[in-house]
VEXLOTI-514467 format. One record per residue (C-alpha): chain; residue in three letters; x, y, z; residue number from 0. Coordinates in steps of 0.05 Angstrom, whole numbers. Example, Ala and Ser with C-alpha at 12.3 -4.5 7.8 and 13.67 -1.06 7.14 Angstrom:
% VEXLOTI-514467
+--------+--------+--------+--------+--------+-----+
! chaine ! residu !      u !      v !      w ! num !
+--------+--------+--------+--------+--------+-----+
!      A !    ALA !    246 !    -90 !    156 !   0 !
!      A !    SER !    273 !    -21 !    143 !   1 !
+--------+--------+--------+--------+--------+-----+
This chain:
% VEXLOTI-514467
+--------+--------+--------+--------+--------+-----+
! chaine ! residu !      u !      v !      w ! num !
+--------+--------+--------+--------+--------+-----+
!      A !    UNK !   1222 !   3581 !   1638 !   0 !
!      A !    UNK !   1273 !   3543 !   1602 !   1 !
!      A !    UNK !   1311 !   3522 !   1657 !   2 !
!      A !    UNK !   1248 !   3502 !   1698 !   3 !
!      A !    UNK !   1231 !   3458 !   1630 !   4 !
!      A !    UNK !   1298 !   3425 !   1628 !   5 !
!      A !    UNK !   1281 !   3399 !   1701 !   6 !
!      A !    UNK !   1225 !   3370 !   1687 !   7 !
!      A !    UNK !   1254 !   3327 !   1626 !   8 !
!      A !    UNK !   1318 !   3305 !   1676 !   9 !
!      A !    UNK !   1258 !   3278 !   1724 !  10 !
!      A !    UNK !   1218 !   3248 !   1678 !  11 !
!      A !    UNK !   1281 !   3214 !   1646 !  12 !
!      A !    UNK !   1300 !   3193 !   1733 !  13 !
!      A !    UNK !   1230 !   3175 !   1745 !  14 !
!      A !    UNK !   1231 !   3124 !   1677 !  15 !
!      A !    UNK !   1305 !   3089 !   1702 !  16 !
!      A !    UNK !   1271 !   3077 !   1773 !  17 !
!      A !    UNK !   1217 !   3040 !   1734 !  18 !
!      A !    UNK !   1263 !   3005 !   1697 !  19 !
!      A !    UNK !   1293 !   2983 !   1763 !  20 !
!      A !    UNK !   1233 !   2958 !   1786 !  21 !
!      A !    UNK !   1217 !   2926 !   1732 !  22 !
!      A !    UNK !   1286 !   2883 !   1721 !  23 !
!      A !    UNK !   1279 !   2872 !   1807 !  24 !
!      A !    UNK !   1212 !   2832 !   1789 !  25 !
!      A !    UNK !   1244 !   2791 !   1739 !  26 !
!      A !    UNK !   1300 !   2770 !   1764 !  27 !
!      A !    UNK !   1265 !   2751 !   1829 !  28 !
!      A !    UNK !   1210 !   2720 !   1794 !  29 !
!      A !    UNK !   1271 !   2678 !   1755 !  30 !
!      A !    UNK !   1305 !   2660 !   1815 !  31 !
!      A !    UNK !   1238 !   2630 !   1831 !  32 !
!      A !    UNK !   1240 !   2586 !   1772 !  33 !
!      A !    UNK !   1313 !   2568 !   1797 !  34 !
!      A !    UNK !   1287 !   2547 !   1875 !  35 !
!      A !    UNK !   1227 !   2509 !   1846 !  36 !
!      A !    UNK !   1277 !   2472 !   1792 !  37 !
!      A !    UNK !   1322 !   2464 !   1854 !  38 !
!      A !    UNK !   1272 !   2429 !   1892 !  39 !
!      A !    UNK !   1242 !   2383 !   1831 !  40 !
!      A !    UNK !   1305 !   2361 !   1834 !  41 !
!      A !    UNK !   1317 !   2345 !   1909 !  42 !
!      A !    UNK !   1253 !   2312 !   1917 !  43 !
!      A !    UNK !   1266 !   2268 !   1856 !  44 !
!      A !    UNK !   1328 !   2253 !   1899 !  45 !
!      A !    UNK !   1288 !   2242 !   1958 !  46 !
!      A !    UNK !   1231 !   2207 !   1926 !  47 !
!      A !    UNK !   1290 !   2158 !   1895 !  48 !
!      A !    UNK !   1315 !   2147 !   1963 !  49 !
!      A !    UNK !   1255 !   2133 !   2000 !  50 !
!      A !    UNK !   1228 !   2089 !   1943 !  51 !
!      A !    UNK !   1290 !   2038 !   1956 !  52 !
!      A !    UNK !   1283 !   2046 !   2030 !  53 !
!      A !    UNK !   1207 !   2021 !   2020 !  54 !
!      A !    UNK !   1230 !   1963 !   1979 !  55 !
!      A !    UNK !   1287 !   1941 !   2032 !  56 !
!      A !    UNK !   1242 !   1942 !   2092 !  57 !
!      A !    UNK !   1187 !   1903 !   2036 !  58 !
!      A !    UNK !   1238 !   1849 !   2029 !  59 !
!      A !    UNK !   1254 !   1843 !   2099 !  60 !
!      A !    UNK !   1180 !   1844 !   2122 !  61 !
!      A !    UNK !   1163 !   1791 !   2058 !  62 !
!      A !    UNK !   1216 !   1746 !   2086 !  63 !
!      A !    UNK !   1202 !   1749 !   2159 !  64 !
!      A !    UNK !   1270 !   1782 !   2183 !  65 !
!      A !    UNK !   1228 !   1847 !   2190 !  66 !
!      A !    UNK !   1162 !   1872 !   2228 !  67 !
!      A !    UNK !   1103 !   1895 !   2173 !  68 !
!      A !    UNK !   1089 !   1955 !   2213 !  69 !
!      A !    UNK !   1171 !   1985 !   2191 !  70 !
!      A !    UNK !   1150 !   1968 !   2119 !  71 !
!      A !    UNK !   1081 !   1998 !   2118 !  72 !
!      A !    UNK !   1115 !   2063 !   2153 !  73 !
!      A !    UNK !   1168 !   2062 !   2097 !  74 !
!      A !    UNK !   1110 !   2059 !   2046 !  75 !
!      A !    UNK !   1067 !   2121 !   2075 !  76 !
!      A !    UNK !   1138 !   2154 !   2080 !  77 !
!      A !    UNK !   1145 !   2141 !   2005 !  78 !
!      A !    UNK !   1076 !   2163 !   1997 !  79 !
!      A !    UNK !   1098 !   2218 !   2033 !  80 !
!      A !    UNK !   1154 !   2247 !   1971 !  81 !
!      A !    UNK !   1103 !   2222 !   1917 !  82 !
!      A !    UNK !   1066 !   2284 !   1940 !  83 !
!      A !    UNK !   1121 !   2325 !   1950 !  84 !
!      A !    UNK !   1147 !   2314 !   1886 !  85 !
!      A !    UNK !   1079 !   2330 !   1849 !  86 !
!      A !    UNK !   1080 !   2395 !   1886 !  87 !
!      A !    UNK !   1152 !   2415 !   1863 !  88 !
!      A !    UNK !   1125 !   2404 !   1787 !  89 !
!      A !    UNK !   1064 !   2438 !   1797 !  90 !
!      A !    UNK !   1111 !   2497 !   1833 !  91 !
!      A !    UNK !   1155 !   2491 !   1770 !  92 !
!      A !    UNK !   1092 !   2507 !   1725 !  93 !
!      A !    UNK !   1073 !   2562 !   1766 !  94 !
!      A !    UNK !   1143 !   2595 !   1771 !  95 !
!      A !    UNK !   1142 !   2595 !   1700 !  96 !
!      A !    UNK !   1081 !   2633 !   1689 !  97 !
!      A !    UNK !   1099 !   2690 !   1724 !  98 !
!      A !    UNK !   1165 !   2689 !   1696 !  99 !
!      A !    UNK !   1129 !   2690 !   1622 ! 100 !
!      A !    UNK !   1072 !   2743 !   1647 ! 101 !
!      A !    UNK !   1136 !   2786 !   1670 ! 102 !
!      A !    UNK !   1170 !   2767 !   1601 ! 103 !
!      A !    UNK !   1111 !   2780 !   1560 ! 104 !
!      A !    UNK !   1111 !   2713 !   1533 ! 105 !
!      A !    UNK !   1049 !   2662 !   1517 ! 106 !
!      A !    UNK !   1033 !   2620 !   1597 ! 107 !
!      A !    UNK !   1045 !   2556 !   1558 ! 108 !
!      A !    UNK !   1119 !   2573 !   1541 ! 109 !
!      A !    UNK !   1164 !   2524 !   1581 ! 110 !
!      A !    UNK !   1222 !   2571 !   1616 ! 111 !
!      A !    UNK !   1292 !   2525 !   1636 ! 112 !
!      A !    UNK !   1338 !   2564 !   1683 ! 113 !
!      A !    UNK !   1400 !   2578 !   1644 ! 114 !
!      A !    UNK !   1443 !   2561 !   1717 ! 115 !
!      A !    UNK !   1469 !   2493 !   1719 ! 116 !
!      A !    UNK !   1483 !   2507 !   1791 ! 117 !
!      A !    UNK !   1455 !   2540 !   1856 ! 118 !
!      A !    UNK !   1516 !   2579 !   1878 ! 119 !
!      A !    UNK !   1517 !   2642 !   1930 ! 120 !
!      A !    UNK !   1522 !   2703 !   1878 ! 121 !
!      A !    UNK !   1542 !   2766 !   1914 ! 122 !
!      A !    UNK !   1530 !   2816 !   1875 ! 123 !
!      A !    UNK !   1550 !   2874 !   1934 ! 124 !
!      A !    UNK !   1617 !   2848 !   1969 ! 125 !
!      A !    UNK !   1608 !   2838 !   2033 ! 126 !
!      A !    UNK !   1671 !   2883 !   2067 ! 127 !
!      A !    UNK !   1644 !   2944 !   2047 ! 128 !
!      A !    UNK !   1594 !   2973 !   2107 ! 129 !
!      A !    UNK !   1527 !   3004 !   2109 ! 130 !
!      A !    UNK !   1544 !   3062 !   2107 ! 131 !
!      A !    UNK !   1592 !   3072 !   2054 ! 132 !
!      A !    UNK !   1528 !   3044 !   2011 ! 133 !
!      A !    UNK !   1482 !   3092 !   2038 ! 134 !
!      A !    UNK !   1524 !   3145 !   2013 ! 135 !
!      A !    UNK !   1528 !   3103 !   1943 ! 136 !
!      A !    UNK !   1450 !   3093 !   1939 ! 137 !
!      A !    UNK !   1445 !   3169 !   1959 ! 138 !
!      A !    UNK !   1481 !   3180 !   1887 ! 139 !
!      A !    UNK !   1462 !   3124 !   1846 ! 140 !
!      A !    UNK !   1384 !   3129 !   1864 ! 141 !
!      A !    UNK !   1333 !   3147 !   1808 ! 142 !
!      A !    UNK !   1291 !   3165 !   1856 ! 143 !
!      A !    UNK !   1334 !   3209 !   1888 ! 144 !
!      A !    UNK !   1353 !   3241 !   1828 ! 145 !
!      A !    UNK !   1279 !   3252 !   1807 ! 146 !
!      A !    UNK !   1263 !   3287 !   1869 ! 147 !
!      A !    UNK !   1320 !   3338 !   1867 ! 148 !
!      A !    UNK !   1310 !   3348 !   1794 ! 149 !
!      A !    UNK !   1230 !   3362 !   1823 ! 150 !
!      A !    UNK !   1255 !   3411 !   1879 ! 151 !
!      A !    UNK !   1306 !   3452 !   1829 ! 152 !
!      A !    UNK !   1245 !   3460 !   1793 ! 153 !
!      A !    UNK !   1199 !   3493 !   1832 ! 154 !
!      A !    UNK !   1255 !   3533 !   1862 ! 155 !
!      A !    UNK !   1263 !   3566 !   1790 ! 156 !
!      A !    UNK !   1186 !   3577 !   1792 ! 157 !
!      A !    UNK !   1192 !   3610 !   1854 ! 158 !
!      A !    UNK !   1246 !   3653 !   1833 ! 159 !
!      A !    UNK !   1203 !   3671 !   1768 ! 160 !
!      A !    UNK !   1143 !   3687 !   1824 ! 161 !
!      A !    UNK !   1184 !   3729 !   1860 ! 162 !
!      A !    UNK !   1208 !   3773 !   1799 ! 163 !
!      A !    UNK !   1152 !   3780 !   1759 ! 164 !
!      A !    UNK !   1131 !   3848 !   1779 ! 165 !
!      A !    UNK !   1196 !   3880 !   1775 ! 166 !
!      A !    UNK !   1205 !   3847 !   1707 ! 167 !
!      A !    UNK !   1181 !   3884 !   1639 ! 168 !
!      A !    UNK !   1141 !   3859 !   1592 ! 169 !
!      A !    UNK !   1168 !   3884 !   1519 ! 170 !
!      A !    UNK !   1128 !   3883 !   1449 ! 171 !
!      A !    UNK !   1164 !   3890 !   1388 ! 172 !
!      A !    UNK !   1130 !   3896 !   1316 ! 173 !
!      A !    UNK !   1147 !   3912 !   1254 ! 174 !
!      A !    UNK !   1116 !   3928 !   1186 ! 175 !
!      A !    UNK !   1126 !   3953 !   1114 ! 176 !
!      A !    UNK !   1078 !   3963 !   1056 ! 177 !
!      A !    UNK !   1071 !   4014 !    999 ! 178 !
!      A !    UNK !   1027 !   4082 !   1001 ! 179 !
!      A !    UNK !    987 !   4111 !    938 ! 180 !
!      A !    UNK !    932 !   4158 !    919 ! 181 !
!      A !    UNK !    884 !   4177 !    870 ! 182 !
!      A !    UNK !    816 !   4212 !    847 ! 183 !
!      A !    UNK !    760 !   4194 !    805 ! 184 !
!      A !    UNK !    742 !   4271 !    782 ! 185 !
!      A !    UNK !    736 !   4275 !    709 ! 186 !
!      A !    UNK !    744 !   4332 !    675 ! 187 !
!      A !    UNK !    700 !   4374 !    619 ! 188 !
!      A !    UNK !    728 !   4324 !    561 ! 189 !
!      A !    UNK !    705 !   4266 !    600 ! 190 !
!      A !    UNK !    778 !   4243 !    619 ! 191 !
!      A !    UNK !    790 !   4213 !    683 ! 192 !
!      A !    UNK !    850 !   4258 !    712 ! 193 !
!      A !    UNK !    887 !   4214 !    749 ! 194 !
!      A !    UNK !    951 !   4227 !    792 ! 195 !
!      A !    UNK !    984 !   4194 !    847 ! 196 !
!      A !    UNK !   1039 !   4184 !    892 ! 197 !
!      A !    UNK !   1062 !   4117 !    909 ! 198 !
!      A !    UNK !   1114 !   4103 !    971 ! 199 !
!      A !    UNK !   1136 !   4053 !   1009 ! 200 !
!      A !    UNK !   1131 !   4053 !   1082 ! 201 !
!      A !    UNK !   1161 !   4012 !   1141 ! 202 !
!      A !    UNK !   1149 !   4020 !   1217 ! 203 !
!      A !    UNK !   1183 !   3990 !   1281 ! 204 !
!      A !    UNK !   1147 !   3984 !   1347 ! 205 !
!      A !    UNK !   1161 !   3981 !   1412 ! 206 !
!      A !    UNK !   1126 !   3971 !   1472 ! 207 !
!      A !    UNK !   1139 !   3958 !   1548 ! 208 !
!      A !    UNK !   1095 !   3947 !   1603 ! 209 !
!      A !    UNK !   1105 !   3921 !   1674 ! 210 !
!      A !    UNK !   1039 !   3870 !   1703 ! 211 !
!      A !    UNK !   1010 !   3874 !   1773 ! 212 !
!      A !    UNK !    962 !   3824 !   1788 ! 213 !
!      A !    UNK !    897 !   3854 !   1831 ! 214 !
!      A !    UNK !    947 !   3911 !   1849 ! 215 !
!      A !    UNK !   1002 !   3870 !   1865 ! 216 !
!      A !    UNK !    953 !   3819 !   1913 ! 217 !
!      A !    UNK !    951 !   3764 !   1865 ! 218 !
!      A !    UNK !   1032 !   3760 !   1854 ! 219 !
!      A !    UNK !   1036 !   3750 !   1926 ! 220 !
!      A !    UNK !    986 !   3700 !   1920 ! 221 !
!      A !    UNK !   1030 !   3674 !   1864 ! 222 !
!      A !    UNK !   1095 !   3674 !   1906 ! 223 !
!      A !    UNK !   1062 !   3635 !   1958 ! 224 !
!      A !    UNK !   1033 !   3580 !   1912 ! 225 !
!      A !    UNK !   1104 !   3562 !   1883 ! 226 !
!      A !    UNK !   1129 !   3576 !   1958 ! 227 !
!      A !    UNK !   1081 !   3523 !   1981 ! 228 !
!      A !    UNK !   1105 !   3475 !   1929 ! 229 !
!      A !    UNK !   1175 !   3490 !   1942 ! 230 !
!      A !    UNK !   1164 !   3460 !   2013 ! 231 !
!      A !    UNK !   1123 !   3401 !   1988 ! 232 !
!      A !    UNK !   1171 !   3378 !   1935 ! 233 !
!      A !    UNK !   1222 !   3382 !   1993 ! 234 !
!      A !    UNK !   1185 !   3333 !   2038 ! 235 !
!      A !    UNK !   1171 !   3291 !   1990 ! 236 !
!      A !    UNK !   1249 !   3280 !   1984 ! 237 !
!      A !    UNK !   1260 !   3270 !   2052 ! 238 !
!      A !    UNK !   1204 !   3215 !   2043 ! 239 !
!      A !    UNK !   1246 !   3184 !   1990 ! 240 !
!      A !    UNK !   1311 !   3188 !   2024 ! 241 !
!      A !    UNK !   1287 !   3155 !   2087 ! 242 !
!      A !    UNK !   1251 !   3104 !   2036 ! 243 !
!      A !    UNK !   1313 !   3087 !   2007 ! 244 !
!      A !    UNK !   1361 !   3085 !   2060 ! 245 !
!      A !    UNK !   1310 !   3040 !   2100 ! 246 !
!      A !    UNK !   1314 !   2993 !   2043 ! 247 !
!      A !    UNK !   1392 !   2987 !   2035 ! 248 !
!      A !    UNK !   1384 !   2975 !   2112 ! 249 !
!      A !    UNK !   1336 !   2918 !   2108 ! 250 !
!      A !    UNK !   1374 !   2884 !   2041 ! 251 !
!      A !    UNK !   1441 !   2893 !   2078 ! 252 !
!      A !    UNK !   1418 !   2858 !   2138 ! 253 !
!      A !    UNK !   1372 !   2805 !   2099 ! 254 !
!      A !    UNK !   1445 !   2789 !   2051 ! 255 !
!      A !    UNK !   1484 !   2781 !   2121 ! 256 !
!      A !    UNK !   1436 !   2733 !   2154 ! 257 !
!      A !    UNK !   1426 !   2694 !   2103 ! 258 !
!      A !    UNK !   1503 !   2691 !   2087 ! 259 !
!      A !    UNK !   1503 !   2660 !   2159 ! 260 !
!      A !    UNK !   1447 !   2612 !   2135 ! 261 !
!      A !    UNK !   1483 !   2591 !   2088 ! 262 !
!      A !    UNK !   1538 !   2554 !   2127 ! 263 !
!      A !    UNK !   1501 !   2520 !   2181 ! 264 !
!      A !    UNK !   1456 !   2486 !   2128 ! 265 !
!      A !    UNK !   1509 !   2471 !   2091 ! 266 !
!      A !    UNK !   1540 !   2440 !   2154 ! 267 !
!      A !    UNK !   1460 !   2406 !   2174 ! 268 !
!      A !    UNK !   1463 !   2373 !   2104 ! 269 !
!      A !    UNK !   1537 !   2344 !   2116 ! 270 !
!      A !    UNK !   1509 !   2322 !   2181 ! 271 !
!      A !    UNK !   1441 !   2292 !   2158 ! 272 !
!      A !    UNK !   1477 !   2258 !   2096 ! 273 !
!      A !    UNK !   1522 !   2218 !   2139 ! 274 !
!      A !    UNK !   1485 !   2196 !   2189 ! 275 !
!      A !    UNK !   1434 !   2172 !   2133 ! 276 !
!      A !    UNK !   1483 !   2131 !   2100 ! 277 !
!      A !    UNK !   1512 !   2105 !   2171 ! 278 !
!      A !    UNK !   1429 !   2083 !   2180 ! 279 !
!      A !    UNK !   1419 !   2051 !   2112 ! 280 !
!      A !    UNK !   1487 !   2008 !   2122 ! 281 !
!      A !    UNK !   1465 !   1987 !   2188 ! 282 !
!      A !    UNK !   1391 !   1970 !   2161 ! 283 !
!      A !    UNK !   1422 !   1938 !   2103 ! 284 !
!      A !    UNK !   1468 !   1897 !   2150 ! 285 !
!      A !    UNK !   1408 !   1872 !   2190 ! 286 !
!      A !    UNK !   1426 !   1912 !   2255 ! 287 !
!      A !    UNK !   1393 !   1979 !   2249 ! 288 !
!      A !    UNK !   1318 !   1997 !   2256 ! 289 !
!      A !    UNK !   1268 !   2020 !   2190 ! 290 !
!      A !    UNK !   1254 !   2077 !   2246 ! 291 !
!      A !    UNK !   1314 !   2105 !   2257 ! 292 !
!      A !    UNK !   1329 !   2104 !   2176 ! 293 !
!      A !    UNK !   1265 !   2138 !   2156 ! 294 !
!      A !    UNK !   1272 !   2193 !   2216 ! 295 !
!      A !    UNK !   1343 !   2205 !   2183 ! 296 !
!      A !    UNK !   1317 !   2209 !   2111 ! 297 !
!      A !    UNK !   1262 !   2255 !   2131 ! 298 !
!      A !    UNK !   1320 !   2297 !   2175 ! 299 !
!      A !    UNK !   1363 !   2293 !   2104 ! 300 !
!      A !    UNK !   1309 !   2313 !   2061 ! 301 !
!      A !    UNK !   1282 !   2383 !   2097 ! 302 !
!      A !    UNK !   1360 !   2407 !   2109 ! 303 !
!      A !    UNK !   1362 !   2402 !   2027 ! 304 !
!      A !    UNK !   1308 !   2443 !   2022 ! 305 !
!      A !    UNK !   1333 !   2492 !   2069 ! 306 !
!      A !    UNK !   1404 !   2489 !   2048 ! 307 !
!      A !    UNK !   1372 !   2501 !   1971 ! 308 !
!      A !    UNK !   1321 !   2556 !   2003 ! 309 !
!      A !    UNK !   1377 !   2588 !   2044 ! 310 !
!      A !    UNK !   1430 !   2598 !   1982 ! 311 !
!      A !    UNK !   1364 !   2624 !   1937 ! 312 !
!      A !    UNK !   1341 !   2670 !   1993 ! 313 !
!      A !    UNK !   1417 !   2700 !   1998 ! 314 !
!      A !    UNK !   1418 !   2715 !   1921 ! 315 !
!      A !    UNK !   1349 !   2746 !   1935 ! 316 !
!      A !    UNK !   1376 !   2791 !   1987 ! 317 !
!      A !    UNK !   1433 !   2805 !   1946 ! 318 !
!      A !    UNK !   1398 !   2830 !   1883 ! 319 !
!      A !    UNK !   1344 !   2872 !   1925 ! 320 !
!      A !    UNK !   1408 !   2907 !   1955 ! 321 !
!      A !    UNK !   1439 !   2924 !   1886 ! 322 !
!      A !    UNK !   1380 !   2946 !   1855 ! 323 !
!      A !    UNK !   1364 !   2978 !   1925 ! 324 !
!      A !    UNK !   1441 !   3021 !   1918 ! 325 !
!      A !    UNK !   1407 !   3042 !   1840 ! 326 !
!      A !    UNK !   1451 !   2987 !   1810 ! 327 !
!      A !    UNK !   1519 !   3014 !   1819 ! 328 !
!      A !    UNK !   1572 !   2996 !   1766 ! 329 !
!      A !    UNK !   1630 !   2950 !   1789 ! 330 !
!      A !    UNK !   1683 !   3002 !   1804 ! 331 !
!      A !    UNK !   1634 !   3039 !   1856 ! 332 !
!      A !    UNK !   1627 !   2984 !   1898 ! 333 !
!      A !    UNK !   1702 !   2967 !   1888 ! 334 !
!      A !    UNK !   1742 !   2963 !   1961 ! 335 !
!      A !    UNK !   1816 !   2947 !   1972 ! 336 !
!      A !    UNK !   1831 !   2874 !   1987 ! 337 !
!      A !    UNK !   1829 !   2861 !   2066 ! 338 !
!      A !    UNK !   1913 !   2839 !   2093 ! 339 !
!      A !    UNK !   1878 !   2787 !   2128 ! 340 !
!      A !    UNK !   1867 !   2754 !   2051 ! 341 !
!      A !    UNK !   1935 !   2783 !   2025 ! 342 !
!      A !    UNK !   1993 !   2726 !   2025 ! 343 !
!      A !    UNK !   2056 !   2730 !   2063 ! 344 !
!      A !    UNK !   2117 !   2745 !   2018 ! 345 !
!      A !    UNK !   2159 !   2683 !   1992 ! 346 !
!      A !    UNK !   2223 !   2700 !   2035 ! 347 !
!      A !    UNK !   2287 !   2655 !   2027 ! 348 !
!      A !    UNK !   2289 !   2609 !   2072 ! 349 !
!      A !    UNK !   2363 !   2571 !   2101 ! 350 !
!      A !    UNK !   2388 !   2506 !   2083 ! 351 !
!      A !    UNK !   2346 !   2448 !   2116 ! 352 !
!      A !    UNK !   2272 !   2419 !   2109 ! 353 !
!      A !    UNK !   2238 !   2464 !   2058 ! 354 !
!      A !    UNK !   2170 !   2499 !   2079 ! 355 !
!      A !    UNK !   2124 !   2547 !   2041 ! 356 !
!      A !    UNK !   2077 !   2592 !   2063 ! 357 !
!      A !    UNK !   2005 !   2581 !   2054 ! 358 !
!      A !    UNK !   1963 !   2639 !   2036 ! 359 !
!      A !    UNK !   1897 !   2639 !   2069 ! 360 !
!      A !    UNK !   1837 !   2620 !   2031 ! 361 !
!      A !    UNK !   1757 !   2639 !   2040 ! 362 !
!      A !    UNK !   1716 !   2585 !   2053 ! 363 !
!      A !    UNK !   1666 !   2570 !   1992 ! 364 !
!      A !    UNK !   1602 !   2541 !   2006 ! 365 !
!      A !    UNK !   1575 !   2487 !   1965 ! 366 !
!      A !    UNK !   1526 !   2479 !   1925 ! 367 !
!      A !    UNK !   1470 !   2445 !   1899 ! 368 !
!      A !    UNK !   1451 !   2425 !   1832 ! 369 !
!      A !    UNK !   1387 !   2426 !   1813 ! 370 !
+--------+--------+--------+--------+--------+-----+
């Protein structure tokens, strides 16, 4: 009926928004896929830069006789070395592109820039509120969800129509008005016609009511047990969805928390590898270090780059899975009061004597890296 109809449309209309979920999921991935492959273009420029003036210092000395020709000749295939990795970060760069323009619907020869100057963490989901306070949200905010329910309200109206069908009448109604005349074609001994007639309207109102049993009342059992039967299966196939979706707020949560963890120790392993690079290269410079122990630091500085770059991309990836995963909740859902441990002590007044001010405490930002 009409209320079975109106279902349908609200799933349709749920079944369209978690396509349009998917859809923006795929292209913002397949964007922050241009950013990681811009990201590392421009690390290994850095490192190619780096390595290219370690090859010419260990040249020099080697060319001069204050260094062995076996430390320049290892600088060289280490140069050699982030020649190829930088031709594989531009060829990664082209490629990034073109599924970003397949998902975009633009021409494969269109050059995409990231419009982010910077490789920041983005949390999109703040991390204080817990699991399950989002299950709940992705229970409400879900398309999916909503399409399914919208499916099962549906079929229970059908069943309900099943069920009453032989206990409800079937009624005709007509209705119709004309005009009545007659005649005769006897003519009489003059050869007149005689005519006469008698012309009416008319108007007439039907009614009819009948009730319908189907094979003696077989077949609306039959009927009753069809919308039953899909009753059930539209039921299951919620509970399919439901475990669907609160496996995947499970996995994003638990992908955005170890990769917030990621995040700081290769932020601390870059630190680490940067210094004791430049402690190497002043040493080599000043004629008391060995070519070896710069080019194992440069090759130590140049992978926790990439990780530190792969670890911040990997967290925003985690982080936009999980909002699209919660049916991407407006702001003031995911809204949670501001933890005291964050909240700064109150200014009190203080006695006469050496002046001190509180210090509220601050979050620790990780840096970033620009591509």
């Amino acid at each position: 009926g009409l209320l079975a109809a109106r279902q349908r449309v609200t799933t349709a209309s749920a079944a369209a928004d978690g396509v349009r979920n998917d859809v923006l999921l795929r292209t913002y991935l397949a964007y922050l896929d241009l950013l990681r492959a811009e990201g590392r273009l421009a690390i290994a420029t850095k490192n190619r830069g780096e390595g290219a003036e370690l090859a010419r210092l260990t040249d020099a000395y080697a060319k001069a006789g204050q260094g062995r020709k076996a430390d320049a000749d290892r600088a060289a295939v280490e140069l050699r070395r982030r020649d190829a990795e930088l031709t594989q970060a531009e060829a990664d760069t082209l490629t990034a592109t073109a599924r970003l323009c397949q998902l975009l619907n633009l021409g494969p020869a269109t050059r995409l820039r990231p419009v982010d100057g910077w490789v920041v963490p983005a949390p999109l989901v703040p991390d204080p509120v817990p699991l399950p306070d989002l299950l709940a949200v992705a229970l409400l905010q879900r398309p999916e969800l909503a399409a399914r329910r919208s499916e099962v309200r549906e079929f229970l109206y059908q069943l309900s129509l099943a069920k009453v069908l032989p206990f409800s009448p079937n009624v005709i109604l007509g209705f119709s008005a004309g005009g009545f005349g007659g005649g005769s074609d006897v003519v009489d001994r003059a050869g007149a016609a005689s005519r006469f007639g008698n012309l009416d309207g008319r108007s007439d109102f039907d009614a009819a009511v009948f009730l319908t049993f189907r094979n003696m009342g077989v077949g609306n059992v039959a009927l009753v047990r069809a919308a039953d039967s899909r009753v059930q299966q539209s039921r299951l196939r919620e509970l399919e969805v439901l475990n669907l979706v609160r496996a995947q707020v499970a996995e994003a949560h638990a992908r955005a928390a170890a990769r917030a963890l990621q995040i700081d120790a290769a932020e601390r392993a870059v630190k680490s590898s940067s210094d004791a690079f430049d402690e190497d290269f002043a040493r080599i410079r000043a004629g008391a270090g060995l070519p070896l122990e710069v080019i194992d630091s440069l090759r130590l500085l140049a992978r926790s780059r990439f990780e530190y770059l792969d670890a911040i991309i990997d967290y925003n990836r985690a982080q936009v899975q999980l909002w699209v995963a919660l049916g991407r909740p407006p702001a003031d859902a995911l809204a949670r009061p501001v933890p005291a441990a964050l909240v700064p002590p109150p200014v009190v007044a203080v006695p006469p004597g050496p002046r001190y001010f509180p210090v509220p405490k601050v979050l620790p930002m990780p840096a970033s890296v620009k591509p």
